[in-house]
Backbone bond lengths (Angstrom), bond angles and torsions (degrees), N, CA, C in turn:
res aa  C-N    CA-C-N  psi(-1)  N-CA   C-N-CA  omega(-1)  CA-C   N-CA-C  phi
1 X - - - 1.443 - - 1.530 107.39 -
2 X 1.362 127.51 124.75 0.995 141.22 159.96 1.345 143.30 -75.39
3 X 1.316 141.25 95.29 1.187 128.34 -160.58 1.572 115.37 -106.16
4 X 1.396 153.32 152.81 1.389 142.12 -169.07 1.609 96.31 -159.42
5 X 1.143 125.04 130.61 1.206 141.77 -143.97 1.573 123.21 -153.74
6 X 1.369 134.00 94.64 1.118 126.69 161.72 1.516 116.93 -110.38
7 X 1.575 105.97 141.35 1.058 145.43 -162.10 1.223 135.53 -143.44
8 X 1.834 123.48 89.18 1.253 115.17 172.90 1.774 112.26 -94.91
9 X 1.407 104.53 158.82 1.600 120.13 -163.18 1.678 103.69 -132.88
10 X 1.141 94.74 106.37 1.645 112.53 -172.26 1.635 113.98 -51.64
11 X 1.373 102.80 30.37 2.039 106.42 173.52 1.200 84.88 -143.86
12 X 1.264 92.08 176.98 1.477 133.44 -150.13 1.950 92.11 -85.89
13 X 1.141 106.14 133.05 1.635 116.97 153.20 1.191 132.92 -6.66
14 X 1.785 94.97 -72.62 1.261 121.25 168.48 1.829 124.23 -50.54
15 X 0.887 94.50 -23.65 1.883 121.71 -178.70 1.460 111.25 -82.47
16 X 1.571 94.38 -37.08 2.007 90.47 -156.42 1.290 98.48 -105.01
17 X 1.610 114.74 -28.29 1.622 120.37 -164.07 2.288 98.53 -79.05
18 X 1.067 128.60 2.14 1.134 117.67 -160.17 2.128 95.44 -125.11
19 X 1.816 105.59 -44.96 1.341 109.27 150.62 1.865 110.13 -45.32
20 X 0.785 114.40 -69.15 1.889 118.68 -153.42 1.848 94.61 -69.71
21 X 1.198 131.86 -20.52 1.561 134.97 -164.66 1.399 106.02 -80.69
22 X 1.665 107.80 -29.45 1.821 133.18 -173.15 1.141 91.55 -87.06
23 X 1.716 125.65 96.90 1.313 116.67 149.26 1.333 148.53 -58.16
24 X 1.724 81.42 -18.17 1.474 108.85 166.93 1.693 119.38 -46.23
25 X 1.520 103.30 -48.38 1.566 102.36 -171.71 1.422 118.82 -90.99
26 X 1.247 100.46 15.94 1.873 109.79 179.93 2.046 95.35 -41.49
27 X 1.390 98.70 -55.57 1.843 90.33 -178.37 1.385 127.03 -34.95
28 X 1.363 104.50 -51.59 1.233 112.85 175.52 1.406 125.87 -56.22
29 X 1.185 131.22 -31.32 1.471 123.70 160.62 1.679 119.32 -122.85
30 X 1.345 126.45 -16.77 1.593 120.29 162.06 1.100 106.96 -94.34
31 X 1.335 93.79 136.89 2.040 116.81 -162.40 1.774 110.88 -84.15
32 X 1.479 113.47 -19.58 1.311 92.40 172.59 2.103 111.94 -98.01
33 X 1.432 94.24 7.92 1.711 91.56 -177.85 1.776 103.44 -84.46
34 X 1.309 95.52 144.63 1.629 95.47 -159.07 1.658 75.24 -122.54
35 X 1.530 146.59 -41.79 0.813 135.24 -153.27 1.165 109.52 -155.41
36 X 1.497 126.15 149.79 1.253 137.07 170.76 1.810 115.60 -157.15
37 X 1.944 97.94 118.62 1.467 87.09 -163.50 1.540 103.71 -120.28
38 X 1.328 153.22 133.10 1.212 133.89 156.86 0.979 131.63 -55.34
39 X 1.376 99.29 129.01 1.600 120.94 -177.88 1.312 118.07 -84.10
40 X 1.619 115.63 -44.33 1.470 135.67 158.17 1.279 122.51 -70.63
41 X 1.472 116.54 -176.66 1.901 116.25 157.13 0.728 99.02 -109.47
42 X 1.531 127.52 -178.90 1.638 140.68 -142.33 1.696 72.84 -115.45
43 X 1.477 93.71 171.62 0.962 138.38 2.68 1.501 121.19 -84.17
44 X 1.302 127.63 161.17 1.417 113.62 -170.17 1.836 101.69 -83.09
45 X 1.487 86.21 144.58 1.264 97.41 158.87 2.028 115.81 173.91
46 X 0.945 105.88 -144.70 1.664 106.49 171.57 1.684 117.24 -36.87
47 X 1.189 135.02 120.16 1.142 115.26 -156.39 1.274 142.78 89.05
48 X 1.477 123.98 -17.67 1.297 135.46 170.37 1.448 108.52 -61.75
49 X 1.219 103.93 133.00 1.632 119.79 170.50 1.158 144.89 -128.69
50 X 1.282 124.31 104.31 1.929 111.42 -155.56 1.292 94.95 -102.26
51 X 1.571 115.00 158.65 1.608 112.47 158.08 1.769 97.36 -92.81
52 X 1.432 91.12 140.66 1.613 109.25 -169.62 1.678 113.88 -113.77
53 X 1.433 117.66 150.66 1.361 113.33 -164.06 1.513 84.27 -147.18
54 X 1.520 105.79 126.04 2.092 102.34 175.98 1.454 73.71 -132.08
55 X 1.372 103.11 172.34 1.283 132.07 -166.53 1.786 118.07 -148.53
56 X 1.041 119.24 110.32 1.778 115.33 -154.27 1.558 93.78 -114.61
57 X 1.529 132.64 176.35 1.261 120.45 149.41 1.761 125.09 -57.32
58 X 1.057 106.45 123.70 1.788 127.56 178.75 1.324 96.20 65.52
59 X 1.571 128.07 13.17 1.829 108.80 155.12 1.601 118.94 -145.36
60 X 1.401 94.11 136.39 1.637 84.56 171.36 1.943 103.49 -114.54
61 X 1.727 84.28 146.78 1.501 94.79 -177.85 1.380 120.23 -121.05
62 X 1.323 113.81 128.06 1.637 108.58 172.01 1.530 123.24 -126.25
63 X 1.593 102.37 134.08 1.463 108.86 -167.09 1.527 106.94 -140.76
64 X 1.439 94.87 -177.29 2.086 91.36 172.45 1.525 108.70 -96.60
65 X 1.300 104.72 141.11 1.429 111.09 173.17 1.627 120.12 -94.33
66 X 1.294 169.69 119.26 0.898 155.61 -162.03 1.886 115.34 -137.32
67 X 1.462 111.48 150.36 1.763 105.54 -153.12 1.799 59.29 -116.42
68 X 1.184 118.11 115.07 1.663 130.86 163.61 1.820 112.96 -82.22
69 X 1.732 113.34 -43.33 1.216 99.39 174.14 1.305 120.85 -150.75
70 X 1.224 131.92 155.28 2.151 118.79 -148.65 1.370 83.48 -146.51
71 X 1.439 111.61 121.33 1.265 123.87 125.35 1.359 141.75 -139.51
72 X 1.403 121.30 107.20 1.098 145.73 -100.67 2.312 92.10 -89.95
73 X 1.018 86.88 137.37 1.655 95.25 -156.78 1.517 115.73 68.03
74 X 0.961 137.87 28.32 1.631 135.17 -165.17 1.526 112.99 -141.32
75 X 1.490 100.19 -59.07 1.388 99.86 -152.59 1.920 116.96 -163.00
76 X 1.407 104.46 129.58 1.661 95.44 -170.85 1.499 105.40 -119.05
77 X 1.030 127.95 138.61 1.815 129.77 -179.20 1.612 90.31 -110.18
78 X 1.304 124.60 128.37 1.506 113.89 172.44 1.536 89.66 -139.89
79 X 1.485 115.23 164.53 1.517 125.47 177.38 1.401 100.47 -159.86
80 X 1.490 94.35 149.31 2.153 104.17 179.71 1.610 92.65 -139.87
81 X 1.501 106.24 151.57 1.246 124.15 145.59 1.383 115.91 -62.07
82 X 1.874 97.68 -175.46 1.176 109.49 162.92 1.791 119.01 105.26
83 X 1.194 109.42 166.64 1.835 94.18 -175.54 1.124 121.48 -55.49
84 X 1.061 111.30 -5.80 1.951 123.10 173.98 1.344 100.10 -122.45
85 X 1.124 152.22 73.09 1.258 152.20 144.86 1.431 115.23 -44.78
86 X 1.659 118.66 152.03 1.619 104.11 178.84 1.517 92.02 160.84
87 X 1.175 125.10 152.74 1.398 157.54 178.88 1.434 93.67 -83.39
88 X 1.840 106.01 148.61 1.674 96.87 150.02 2.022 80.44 -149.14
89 X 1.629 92.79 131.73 1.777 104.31 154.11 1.385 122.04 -72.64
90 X 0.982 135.22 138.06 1.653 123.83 159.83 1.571 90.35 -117.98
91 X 1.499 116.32 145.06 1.529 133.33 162.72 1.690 105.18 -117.35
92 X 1.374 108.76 128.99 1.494 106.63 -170.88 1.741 97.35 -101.69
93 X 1.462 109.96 171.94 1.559 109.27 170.83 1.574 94.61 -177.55
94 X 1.351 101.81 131.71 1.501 105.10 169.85 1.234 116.02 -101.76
95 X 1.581 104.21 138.50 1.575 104.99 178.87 1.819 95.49 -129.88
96 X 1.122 116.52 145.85 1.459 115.21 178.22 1.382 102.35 54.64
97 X 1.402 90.90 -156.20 1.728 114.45 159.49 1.778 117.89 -71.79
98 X 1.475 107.93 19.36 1.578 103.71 -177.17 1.353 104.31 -121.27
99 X 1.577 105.47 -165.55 1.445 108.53 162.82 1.422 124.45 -158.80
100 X 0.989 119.82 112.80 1.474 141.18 -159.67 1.805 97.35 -82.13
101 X 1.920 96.62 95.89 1.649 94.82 166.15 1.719 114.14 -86.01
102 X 1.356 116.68 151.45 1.670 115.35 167.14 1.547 94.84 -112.48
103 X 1.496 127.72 135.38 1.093 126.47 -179.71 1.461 106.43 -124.78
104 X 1.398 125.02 140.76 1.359 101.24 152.15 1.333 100.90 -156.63
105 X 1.686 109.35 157.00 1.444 96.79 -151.09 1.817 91.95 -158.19
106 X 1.316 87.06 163.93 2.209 77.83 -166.74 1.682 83.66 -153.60
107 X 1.183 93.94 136.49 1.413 133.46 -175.70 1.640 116.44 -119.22
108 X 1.471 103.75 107.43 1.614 106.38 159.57 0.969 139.87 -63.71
109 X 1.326 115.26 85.68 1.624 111.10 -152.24 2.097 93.64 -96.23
110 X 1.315 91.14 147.40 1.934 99.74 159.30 1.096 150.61 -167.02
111 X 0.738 151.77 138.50 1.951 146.09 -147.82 1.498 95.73 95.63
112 X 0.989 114.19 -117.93 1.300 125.02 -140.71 2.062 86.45 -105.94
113 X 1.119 110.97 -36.88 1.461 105.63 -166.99 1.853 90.22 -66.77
114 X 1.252 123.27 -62.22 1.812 114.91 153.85 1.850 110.61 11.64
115 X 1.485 88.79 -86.50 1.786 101.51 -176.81 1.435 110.33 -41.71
116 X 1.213 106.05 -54.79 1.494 105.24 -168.79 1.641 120.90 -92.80
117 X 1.307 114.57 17.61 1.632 153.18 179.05 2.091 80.26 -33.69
118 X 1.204 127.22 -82.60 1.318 123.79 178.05 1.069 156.28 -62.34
119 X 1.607 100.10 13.59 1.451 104.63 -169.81 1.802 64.84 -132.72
120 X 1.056 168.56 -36.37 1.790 155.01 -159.26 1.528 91.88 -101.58
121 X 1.381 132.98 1.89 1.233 128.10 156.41 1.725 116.62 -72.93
122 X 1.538 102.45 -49.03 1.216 112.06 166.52 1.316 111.02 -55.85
123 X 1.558 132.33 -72.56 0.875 115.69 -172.15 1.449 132.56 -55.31
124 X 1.456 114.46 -31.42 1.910 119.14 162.47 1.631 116.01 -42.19
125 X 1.341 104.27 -42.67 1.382 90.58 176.16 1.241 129.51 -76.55
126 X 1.142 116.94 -24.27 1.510 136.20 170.12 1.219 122.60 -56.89
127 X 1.422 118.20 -53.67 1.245 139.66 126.35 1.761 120.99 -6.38
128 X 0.984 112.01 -97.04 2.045 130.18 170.15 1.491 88.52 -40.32
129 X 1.040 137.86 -75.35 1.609 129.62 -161.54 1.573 114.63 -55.01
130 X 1.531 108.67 -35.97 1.488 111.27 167.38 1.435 107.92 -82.26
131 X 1.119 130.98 -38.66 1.595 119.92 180.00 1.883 100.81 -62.28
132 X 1.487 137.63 -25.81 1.290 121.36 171.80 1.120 122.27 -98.17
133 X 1.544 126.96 14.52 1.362 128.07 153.05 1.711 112.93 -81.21
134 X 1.528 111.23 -29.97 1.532 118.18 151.18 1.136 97.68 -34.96
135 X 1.261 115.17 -96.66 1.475 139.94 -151.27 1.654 98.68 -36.82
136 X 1.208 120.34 -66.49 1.505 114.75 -172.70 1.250 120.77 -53.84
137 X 1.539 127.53 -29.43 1.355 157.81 173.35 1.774 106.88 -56.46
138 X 1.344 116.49 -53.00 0.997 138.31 147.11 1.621 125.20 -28.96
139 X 0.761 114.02 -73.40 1.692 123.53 -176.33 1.584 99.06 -111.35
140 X 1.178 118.69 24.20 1.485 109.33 145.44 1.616 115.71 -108.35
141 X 1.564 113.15 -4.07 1.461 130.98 155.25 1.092 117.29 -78.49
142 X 1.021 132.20 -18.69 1.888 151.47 173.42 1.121 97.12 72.89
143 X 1.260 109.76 75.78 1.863 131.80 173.41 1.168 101.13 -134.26
């Protein structure tokens, strides 16, 4: 399953590109991350690895999260295990005082999540677009 995603976030670059790089703080603004632990030492970057805990209705899941490639204002390569395995790109770009993410990200979905590949597509995005109105909400409180 393929997902492709644009997304601008009413702060500054500098704000969103250093929040979104911390896999650590996924809790703090995506609603199904329940946990994020380091696996590595900081500093973060290529290689960073948290053990990860999301939590869905009637399941919780835990897998490795991994930051695969950093460039720092630009660009994030991240990948997780788990029954949903899958890559996600982020491409950063500042425009104004905002920042316009391009995401796209593909998920191995199978069994039964397979079948229903188009209707949890819909809902992922629905999902990601409400987890970055968090996010902006967030660091427009200067948190």
């Amino acid at each position: 399953m393929i997902i492709e995603l644009q997304q601008v976030v009413a702060q500054p670059l500098t704000d969103v590109f250093p929040v979104l790089a911390d896999i650590g703080r996924r809790p703090e603004w995506v609603k199904p991350a329940v946990e994020r632990t380091p696996l590595t030492a900081d500093p973060v970057g290529p290689g960073s690895t948290y053990r990860a805990i999301d939590e869905y209705p009637g399941r919780r899941v835990e897998f490795v999260h991994e930051l695969r490639a950093f460039e720092h204002g630009r660009l994030l390569e991240e990948s997780w295990t788990g029954p949903m395995a899958g890559t996600m790109v982020t491409r950063f770009t500042a425009v104004d005082d905002s920042t316009e993410l391009a995401i796209s990200m593909e998920i191995n979905a199978s069994g039964t999540a397979k079948i229903l590949a188009p209707l949890m597509k819909r809902w992922l995005v629905r999902a990601l677009r409400k987890d970055f109105v968090r996010l902006e909400s967030m660091l427009a409180a200067g948190k």
